[in-house]
C-alpha positions in Angstrom: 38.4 -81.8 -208.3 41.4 -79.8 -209.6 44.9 -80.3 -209.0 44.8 -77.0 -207.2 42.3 -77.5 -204.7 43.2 -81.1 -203.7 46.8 -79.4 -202.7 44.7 -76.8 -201.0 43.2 -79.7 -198.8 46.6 -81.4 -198.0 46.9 -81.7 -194.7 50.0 -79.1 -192.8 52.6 -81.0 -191.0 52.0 -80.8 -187.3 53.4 -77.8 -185.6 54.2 -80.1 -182.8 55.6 -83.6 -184.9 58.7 -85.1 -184.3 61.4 -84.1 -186.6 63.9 -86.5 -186.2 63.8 -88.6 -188.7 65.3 -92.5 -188.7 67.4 -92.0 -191.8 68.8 -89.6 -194.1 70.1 -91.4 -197.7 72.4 -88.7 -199.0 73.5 -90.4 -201.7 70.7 -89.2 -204.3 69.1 -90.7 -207.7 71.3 -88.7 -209.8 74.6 -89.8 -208.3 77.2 -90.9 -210.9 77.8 -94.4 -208.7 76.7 -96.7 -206.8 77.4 -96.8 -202.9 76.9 -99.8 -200.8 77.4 -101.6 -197.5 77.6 -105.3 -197.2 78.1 -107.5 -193.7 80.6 -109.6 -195.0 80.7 -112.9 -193.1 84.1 -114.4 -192.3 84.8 -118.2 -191.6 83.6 -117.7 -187.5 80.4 -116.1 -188.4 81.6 -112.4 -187.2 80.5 -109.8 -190.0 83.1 -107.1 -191.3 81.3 -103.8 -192.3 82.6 -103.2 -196.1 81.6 -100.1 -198.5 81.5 -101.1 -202.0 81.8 -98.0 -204.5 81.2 -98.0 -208.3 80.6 -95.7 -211.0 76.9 -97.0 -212.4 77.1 -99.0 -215.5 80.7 -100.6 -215.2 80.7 -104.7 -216.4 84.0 -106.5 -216.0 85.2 -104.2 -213.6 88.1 -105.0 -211.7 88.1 -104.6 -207.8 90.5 -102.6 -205.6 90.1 -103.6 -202.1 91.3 -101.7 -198.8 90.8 -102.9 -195.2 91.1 -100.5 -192.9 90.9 -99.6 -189.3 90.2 -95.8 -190.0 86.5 -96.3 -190.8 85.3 -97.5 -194.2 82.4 -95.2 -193.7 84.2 -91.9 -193.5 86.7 -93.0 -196.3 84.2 -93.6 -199.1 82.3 -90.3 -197.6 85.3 -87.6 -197.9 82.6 -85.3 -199.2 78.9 -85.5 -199.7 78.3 -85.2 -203.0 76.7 -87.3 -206.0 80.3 -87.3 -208.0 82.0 -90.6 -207.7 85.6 -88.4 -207.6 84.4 -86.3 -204.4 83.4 -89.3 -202.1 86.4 -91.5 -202.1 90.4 -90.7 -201.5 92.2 -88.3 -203.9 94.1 -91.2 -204.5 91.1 -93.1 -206.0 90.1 -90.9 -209.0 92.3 -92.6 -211.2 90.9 -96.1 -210.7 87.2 -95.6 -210.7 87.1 -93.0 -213.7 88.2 -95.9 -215.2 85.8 -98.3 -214.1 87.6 -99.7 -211.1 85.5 -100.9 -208.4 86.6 -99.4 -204.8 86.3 -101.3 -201.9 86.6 -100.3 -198.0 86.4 -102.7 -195.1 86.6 -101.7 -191.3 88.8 -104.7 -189.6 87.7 -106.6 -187.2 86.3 -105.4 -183.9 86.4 -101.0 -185.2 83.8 -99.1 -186.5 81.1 -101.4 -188.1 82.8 -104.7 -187.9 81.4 -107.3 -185.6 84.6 -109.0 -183.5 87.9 -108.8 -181.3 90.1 -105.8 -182.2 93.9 -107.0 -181.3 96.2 -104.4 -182.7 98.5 -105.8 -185.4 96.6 -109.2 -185.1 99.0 -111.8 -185.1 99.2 -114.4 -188.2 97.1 -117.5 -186.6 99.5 -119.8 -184.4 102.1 -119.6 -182.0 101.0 -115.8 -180.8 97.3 -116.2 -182.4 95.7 -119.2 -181.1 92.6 -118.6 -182.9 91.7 -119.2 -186.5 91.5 -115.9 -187.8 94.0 -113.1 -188.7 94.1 -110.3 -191.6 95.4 -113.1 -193.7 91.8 -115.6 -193.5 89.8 -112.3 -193.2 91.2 -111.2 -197.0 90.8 -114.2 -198.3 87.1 -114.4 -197.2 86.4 -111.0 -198.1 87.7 -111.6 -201.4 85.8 -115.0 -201.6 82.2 -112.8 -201.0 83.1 -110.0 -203.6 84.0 -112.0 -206.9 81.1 -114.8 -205.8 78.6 -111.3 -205.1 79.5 -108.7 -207.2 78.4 -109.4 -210.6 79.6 -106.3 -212.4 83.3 -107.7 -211.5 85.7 -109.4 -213.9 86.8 -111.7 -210.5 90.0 -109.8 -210.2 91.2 -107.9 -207.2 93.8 -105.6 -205.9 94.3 -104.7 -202.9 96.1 -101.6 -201.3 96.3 -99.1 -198.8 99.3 -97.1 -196.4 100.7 -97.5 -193.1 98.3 -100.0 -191.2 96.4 -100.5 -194.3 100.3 -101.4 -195.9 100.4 -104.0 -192.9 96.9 -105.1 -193.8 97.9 -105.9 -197.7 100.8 -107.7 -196.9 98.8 -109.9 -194.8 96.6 -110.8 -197.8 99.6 -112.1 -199.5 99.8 -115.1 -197.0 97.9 -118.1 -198.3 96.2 -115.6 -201.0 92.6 -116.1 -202.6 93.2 -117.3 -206.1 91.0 -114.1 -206.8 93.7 -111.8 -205.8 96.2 -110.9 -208.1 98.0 -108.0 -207.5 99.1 -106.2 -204.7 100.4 -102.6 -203.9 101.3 -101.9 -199.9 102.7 -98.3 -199.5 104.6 -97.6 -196.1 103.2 -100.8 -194.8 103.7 -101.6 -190.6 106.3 -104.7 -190.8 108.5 -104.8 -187.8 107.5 -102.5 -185.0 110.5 -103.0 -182.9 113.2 -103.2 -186.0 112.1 -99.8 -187.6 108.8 -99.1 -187.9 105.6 -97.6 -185.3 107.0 -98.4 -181.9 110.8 -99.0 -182.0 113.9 -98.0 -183.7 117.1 -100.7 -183.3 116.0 -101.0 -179.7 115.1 -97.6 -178.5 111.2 -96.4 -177.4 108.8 -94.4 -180.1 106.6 -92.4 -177.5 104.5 -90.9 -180.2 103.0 -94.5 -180.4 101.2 -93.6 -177.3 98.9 -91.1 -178.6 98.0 -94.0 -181.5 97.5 -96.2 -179.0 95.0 -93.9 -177.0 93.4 -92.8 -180.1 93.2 -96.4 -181.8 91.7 -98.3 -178.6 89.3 -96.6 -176.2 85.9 -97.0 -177.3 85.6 -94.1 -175.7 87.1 -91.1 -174.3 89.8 -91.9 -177.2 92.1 -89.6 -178.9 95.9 -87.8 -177.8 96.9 -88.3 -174.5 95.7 -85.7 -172.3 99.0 -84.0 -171.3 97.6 -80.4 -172.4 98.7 -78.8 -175.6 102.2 -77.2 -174.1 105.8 -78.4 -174.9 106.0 -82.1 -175.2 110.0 -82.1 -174.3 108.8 -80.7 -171.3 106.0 -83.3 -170.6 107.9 -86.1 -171.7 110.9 -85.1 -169.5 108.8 -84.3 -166.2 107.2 -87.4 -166.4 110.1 -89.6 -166.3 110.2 -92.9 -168.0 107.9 -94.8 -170.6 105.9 -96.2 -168.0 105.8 -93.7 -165.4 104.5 -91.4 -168.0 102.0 -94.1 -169.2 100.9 -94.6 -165.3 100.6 -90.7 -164.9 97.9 -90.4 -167.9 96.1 -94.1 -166.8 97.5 -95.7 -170.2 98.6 -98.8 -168.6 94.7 -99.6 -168.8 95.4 -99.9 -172.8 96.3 -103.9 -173.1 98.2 -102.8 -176.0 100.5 -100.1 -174.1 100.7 -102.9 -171.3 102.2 -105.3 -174.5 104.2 -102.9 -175.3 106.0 -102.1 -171.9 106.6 -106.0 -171.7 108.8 -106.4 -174.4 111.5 -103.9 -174.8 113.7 -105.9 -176.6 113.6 -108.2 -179.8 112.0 -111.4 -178.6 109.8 -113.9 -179.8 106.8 -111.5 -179.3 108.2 -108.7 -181.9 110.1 -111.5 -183.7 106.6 -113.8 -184.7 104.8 -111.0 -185.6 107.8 -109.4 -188.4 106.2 -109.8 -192.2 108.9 -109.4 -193.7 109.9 -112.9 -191.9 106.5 -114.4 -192.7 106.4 -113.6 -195.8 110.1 -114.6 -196.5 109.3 -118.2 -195.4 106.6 -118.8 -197.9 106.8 -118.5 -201.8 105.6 -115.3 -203.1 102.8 -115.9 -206.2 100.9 -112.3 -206.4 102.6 -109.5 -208.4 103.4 -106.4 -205.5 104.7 -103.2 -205.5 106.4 -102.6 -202.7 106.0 -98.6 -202.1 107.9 -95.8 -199.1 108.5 -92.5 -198.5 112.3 -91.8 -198.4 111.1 -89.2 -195.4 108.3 -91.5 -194.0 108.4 -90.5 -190.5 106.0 -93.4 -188.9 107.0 -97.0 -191.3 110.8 -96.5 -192.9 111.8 -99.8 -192.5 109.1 -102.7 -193.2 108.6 -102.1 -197.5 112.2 -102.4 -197.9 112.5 -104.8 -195.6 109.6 -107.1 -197.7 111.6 -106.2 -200.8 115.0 -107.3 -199.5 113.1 -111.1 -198.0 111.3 -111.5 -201.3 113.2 -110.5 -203.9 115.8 -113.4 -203.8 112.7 -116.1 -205.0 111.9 -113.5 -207.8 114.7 -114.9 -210.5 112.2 -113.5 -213.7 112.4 -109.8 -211.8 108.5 -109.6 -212.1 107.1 -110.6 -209.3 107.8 -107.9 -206.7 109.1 -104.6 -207.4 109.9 -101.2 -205.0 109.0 -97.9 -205.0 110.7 -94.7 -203.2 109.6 -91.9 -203.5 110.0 -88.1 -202.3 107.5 -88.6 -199.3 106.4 -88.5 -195.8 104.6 -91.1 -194.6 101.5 -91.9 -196.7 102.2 -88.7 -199.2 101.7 -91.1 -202.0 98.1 -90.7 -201.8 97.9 -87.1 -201.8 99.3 -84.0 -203.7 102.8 -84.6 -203.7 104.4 -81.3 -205.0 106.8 -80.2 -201.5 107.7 -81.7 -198.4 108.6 -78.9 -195.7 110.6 -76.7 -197.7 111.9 -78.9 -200.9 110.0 -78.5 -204.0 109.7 -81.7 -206.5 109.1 -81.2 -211.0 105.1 -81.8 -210.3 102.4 -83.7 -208.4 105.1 -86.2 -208.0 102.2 -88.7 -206.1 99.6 -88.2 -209.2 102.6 -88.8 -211.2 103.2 -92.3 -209.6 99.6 -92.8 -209.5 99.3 -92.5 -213.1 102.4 -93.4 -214.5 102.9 -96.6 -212.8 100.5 -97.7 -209.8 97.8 -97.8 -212.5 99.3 -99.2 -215.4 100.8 -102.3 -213.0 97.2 -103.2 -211.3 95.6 -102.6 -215.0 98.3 -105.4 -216.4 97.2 -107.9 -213.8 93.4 -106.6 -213.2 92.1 -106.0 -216.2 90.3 -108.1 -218.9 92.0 -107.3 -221.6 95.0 -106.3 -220.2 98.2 -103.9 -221.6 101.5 -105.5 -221.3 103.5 -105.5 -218.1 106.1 -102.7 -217.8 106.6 -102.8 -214.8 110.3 -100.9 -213.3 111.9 -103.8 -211.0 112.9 -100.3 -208.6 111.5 -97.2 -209.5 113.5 -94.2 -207.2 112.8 -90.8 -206.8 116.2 -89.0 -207.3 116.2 -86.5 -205.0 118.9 -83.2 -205.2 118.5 -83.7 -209.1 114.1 -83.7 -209.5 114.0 -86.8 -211.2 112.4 -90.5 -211.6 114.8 -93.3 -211.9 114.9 -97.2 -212.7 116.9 -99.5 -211.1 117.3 -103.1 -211.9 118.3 -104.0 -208.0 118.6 -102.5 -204.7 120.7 -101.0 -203.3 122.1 -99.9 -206.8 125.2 -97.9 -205.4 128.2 -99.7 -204.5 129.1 -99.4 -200.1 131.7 -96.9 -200.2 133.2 -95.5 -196.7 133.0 -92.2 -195.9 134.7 -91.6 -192.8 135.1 -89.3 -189.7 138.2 -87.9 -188.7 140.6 -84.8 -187.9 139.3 -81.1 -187.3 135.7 -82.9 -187.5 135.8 -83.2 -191.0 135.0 -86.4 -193.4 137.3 -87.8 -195.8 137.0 -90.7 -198.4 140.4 -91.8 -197.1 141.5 -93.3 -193.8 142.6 -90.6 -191.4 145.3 -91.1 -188.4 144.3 -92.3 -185.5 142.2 -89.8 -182.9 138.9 -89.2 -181.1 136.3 -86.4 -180.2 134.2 -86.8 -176.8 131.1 -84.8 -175.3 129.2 -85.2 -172.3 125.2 -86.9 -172.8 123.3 -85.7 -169.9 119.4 -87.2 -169.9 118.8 -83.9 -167.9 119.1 -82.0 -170.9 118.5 -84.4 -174.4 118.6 -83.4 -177.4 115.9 -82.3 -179.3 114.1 -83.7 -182.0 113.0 -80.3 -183.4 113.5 -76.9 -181.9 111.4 -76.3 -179.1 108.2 -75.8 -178.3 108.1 -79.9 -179.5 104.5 -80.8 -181.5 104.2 -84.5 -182.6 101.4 -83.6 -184.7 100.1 -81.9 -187.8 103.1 -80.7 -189.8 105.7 -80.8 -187.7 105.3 -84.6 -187.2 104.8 -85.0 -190.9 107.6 -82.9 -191.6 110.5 -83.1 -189.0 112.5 -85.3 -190.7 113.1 -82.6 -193.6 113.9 -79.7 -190.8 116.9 -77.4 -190.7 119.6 -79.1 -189.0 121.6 -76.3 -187.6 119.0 -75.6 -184.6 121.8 -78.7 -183.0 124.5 -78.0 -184.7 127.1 -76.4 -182.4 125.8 -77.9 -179.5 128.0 -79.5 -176.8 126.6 -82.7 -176.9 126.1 -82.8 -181.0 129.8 -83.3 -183.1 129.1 -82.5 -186.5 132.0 -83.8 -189.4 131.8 -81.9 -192.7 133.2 -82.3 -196.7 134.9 -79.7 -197.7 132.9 -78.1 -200.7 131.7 -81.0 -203.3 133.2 -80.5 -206.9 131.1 -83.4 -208.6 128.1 -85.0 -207.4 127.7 -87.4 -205.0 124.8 -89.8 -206.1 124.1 -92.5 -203.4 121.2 -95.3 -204.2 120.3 -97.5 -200.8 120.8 -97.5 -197.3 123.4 -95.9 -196.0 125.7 -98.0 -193.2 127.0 -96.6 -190.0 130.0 -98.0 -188.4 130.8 -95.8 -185.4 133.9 -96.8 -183.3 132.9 -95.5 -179.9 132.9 -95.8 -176.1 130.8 -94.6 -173.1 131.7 -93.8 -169.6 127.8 -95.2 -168.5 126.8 -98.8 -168.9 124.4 -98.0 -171.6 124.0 -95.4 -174.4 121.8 -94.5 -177.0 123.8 -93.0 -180.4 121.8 -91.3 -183.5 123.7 -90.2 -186.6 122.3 -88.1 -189.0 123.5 -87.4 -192.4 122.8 -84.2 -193.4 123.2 -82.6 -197.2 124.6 -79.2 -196.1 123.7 -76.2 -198.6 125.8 -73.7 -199.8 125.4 -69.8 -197.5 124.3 -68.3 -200.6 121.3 -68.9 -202.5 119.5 -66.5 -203.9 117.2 -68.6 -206.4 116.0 -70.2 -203.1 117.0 -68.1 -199.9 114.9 -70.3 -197.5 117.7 -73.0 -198.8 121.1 -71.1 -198.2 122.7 -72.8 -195.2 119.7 -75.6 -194.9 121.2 -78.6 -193.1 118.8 -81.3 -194.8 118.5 -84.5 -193.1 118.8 -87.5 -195.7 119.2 -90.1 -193.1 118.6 -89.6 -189.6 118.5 -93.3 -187.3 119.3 -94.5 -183.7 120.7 -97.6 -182.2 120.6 -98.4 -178.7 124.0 -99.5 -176.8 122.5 -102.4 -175.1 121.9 -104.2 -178.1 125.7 -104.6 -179.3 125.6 -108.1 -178.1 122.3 -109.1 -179.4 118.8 -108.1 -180.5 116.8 -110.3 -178.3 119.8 -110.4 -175.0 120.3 -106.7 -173.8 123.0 -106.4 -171.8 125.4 -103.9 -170.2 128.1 -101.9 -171.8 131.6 -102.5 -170.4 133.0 -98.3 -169.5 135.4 -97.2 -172.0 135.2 -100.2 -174.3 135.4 -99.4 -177.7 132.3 -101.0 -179.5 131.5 -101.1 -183.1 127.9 -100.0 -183.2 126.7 -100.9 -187.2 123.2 -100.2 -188.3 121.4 -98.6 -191.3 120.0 -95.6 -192.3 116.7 -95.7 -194.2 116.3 -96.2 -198.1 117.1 -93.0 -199.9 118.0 -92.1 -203.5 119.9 -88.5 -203.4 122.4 -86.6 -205.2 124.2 -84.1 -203.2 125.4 -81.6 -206.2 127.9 -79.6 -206.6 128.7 -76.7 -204.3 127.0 -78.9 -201.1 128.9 -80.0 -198.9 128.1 -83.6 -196.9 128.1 -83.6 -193.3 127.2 -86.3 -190.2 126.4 -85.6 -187.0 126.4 -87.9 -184.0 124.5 -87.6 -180.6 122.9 -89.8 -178.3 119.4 -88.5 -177.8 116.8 -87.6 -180.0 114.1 -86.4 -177.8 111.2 -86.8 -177.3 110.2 -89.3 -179.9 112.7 -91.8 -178.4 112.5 -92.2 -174.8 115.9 -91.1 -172.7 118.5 -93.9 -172.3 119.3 -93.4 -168.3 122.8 -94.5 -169.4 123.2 -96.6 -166.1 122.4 -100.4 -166.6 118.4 -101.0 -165.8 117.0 -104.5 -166.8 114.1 -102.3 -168.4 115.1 -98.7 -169.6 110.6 -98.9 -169.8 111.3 -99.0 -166.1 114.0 -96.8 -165.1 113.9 -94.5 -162.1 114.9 -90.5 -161.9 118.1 -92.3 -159.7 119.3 -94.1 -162.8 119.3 -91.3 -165.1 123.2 -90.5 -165.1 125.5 -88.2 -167.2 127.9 -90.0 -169.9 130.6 -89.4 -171.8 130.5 -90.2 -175.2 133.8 -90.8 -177.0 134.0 -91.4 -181.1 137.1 -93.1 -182.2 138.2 -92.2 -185.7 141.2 -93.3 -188.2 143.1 -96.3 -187.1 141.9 -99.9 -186.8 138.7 -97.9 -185.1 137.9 -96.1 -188.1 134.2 -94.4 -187.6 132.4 -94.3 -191.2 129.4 -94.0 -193.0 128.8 -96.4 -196.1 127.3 -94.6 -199.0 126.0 -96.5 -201.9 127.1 -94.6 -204.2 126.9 -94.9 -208.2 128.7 -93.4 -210.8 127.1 -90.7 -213.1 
């Protein structure tokens, strides 16, 4: 019988059959790699759901591990294709084109991992009775790969951003022996200190939509407040927790944990990394890596670098990294934020010139000598990469408030400025209609400043016109000398790199009011992180905080300006500016105009502390 004629007598596929089929493998037999998924067991028998990815022939191939609660699945999936490149993060390329192994794991209790999902999972004891955190979950998912995956040298990595940051540093506590480098970008530290859900005291509401979106196995995602002005929604809903009672949110646990602890207490306090990590004797090699625009997780790498770098007398053990970002912009093209342009790709650039080369050094074989920077800085102003040997690298220099609402690097005389706060009206954080989301979020701390300046309730103090540059390298300090006519108050300062009117190379630029540092402190604090308690009316305070980590030069031509106000709305919730035992709490009755008095020259002389270094 030919060929032919038995295809003739094939059977047809049944009009009516099923066509659903169980399983679609769409990773084909000509792929480039290998794609995977292994149950990984951890020490109380729940499985973790992990996505193993590597190019097809690699031997002795280091491994760079991830743990995620964004879905492993979708991460090592970012397109269908059969090109090792296309499937995983832009950020990976680099790795497995040189025969990394990549490595994706769902946390416990999301996606395809078996388990309890406790956001931010304390470190086992006082808060974590059980005997599994992130830190036991590493360690035995680094146990199974080196003991499993037979094309590995043994070695791992292990990175990621934001929670995936948080996720790293946990690693680094009791650490596998197997793990020898680490590299946590924008990682979740302290959550009430600076990072997701507070800022020095005062109420991140964005974290609400996280919260929604991170926890509801279903009917998850932004709260369902419509797409229309979020000022507006925020503002007609009153407080934190009458607008999480008005959208059912107080039926998250973790908004409910939230709500409980306003201030710094042993809650936010046991569950700091920077602390835990500071208690224990550092022994894997980690780059510390931020944004100096990061709009979600400012504070926590510095924070890391500042508790570990004092046990790191040989300068090679843990090193930072700032760089021209948003939050997480490290792992993607990296040319612009909002309106600035940078000399290149400047994430590929860090990628390649010096995320790679220090996980090769302590990965690899055969490895190339360590060169790693002890701080590598993005200069910003001037387009350029810098090393440091320490941080801060600028020496604390006041620059303060005074006269006519300018700034001076001398003392002025003695005098004040005042404006009325009314929690009716706050100001906003960007010019209204208000999005947290998409680029707006990713971008607002790089907006135009002059959408406040000139308001009532906003004093802005200016240089006169800069004749040499002003290079500053850390975090700038504020010291403002001020008073309130309420019993509480909430003061932001920004400091602003003002541009000169004409600009022709770059019109979008003339004028631009950049933010460099923009950060809040909240009045009730001024006694105490952990012991709120109420201001004393017209009582001059010194209220000291810092701005984030920045490296900029503000050039010639520029002029330096800060502005002061006391709302910032609505990523931080209103300070009622009465006294309330729980601002989370407060009542439309205890909302209350204020007036706002800044002291300057004098024994109350208002400053801000630049770092500044000498060019």
């Amino acid at each position: 019988m030919t060929g032919v004629a038995a295809a003739q007598r094939a059977p047809l596929t049944d009009t009516m059959m099923n066509e659903q089929v169980k399983a679609y493998d769409w990773v084909r037999p000509q792929a480039d790699y290998v794609r995977k998924v292994a149950m990984i067991p951890m020490r109380d028998g729940k499985k973790l759901y992990t996505v193993i990815v590597y190019r097809k022939g690699v031997t002795d191939a280091p491994i760079l591990l991830s743990r995620t609660p964004y879905n492993a699945d979708k991460a090592t999936s970012r397109n269908r294709s059969q090109k090792i490149e296309e499937i995983l993060p832009v950020m990976d390329a680099v790795f497995v084109n040189d025969g990394y192994i990549r490595v994706y794991q769902d946390v416990r209790g999301l996606d395809g991992s078996e388990g309890d999902y406790v956001m931010n999972r304390p470190l086992r004891g006082p808060l974590n009775p059980t005997n599994v955190d992130h830190a036991t979950d590493a360690y035995d998912t680094i146990d199974w790969l080196v003991k499993n995956m037979k094309e590995s040298n043994g070695k791992v990595g292990i990175t990621g951003s934001s929670y995936l940051g948080f996720t790293s540093l946990m690693a680094l506590i009791d650490p596998h022996p197997a793990l020898k480098a680490a590299v946590p970008q924008s990682p979740m530290v302290d959550g009430w200190m600076g990072d997701d859900w507070f800022h020095n005291g005062a109420f991140r509401t964005f974290g609400f939509d996280y919260d929604l979106g991170q926890t509801a196995k279903k009917g998850g995602g932004p709260v369902p407040k419509g797409t229309g002005d979020e000022y507006t929604a925020y503002l007609e809903a009153g407080s934190a927790a009458d607008y999480a009672r008005a959208y059912g949110l107080l039926d998250l646990p973790v908004v409910r944990k939230v709500l409980e602890h306003p201030s710094y207490d042993a809650w936010w306090q046991g569950q700091a990394v920077d602390k835990l990590l500071g208690e224990r004797k550092l022994t894997v090699p980690t780059m510390l890596v931020v944004g100096q625009w990061d709009q979600e997780d400012s504070y926590g790498a510095p924070a890391v670098y500042q508790a570990l770098e004092k046990q790191d007398t040989a300068n090679d053990l843990v090193s930072l990294v700032i760089g021209p970002w948003r939050h997480s912009q490290v792992n993607y093209e990296a040319r612009a934020l909002g309106p600035l342009q940078w000399e290149g790709d400047t994430g590929l650039q860090f990628r390649t010139r010096y995320m790679k080369p220090f996980l090769d050094c302590h990965l690899k074989t055969d490895p190339p000598p360590c060169a790693t920077p002890p701080v590598l800085t993005y200069a910003t102003g001037a387009n350029r990469w810098e090393v440091s040997q320490q941080w801060p690298a600028g020496t604390s220099t006041p620059l303060y408030l005074g006269a006519d609402f300018g700034l001076s690097w001398t003392r002025p005389q003695t005098g004040s400025d005042s404006y009325v706060s009314d929690p009716a009206k706050p100001v906003p954080m960007l010019p209204r209609p208000v999005h947290m989301q998409g680029e707006d979020w990713r971008t607002w701390l790089v907006h135009d400043q002059r959408f406040v300046d000139g308001r009532p309730d906003v004093l802005s103090y200016t240089t006169g016109v800069l004749d040499k540059p002003v290079h500053i390298k850390g975090a700038p300090k504020v010291d403002l000398r001020a008073a309130t006519s309420g019993r509480d108050s909430d003061f932001v300062v920004k400091l602003i790199d003002v541009y000169p009117q004409e600009n022709a190379a770059s019109p979008t630029m003339a004028g631009y009011q950049l933010g460099i540092g923009i950060e809040i402190f909240r009045g009730r604090y001024i006694h105490g992180l952990a012991t709120p308690a109420p201001l004393e009316p017209g009582k001059t305070y010194a209220f000291q905080w810092s701005l984030p980590n920045v490296d900029h030069v503000f050039l010639p031509g520029h002029k330096i300006m800060v502005q002061v106000q006391s709302s910032l709305f609505p990523l931080y919730d209103r300070n009622p500016q009465s006294w309330v035992p729980s601002i989370m709490n407060a009542k439309p009755a205890d909302y209350v105009k204020a007036t706002e008095t800044i002291h300057w020259g004098g024994e109350a002389a208002s400053a801000v502390w630049l770092p500044i270094v000498q060019e």
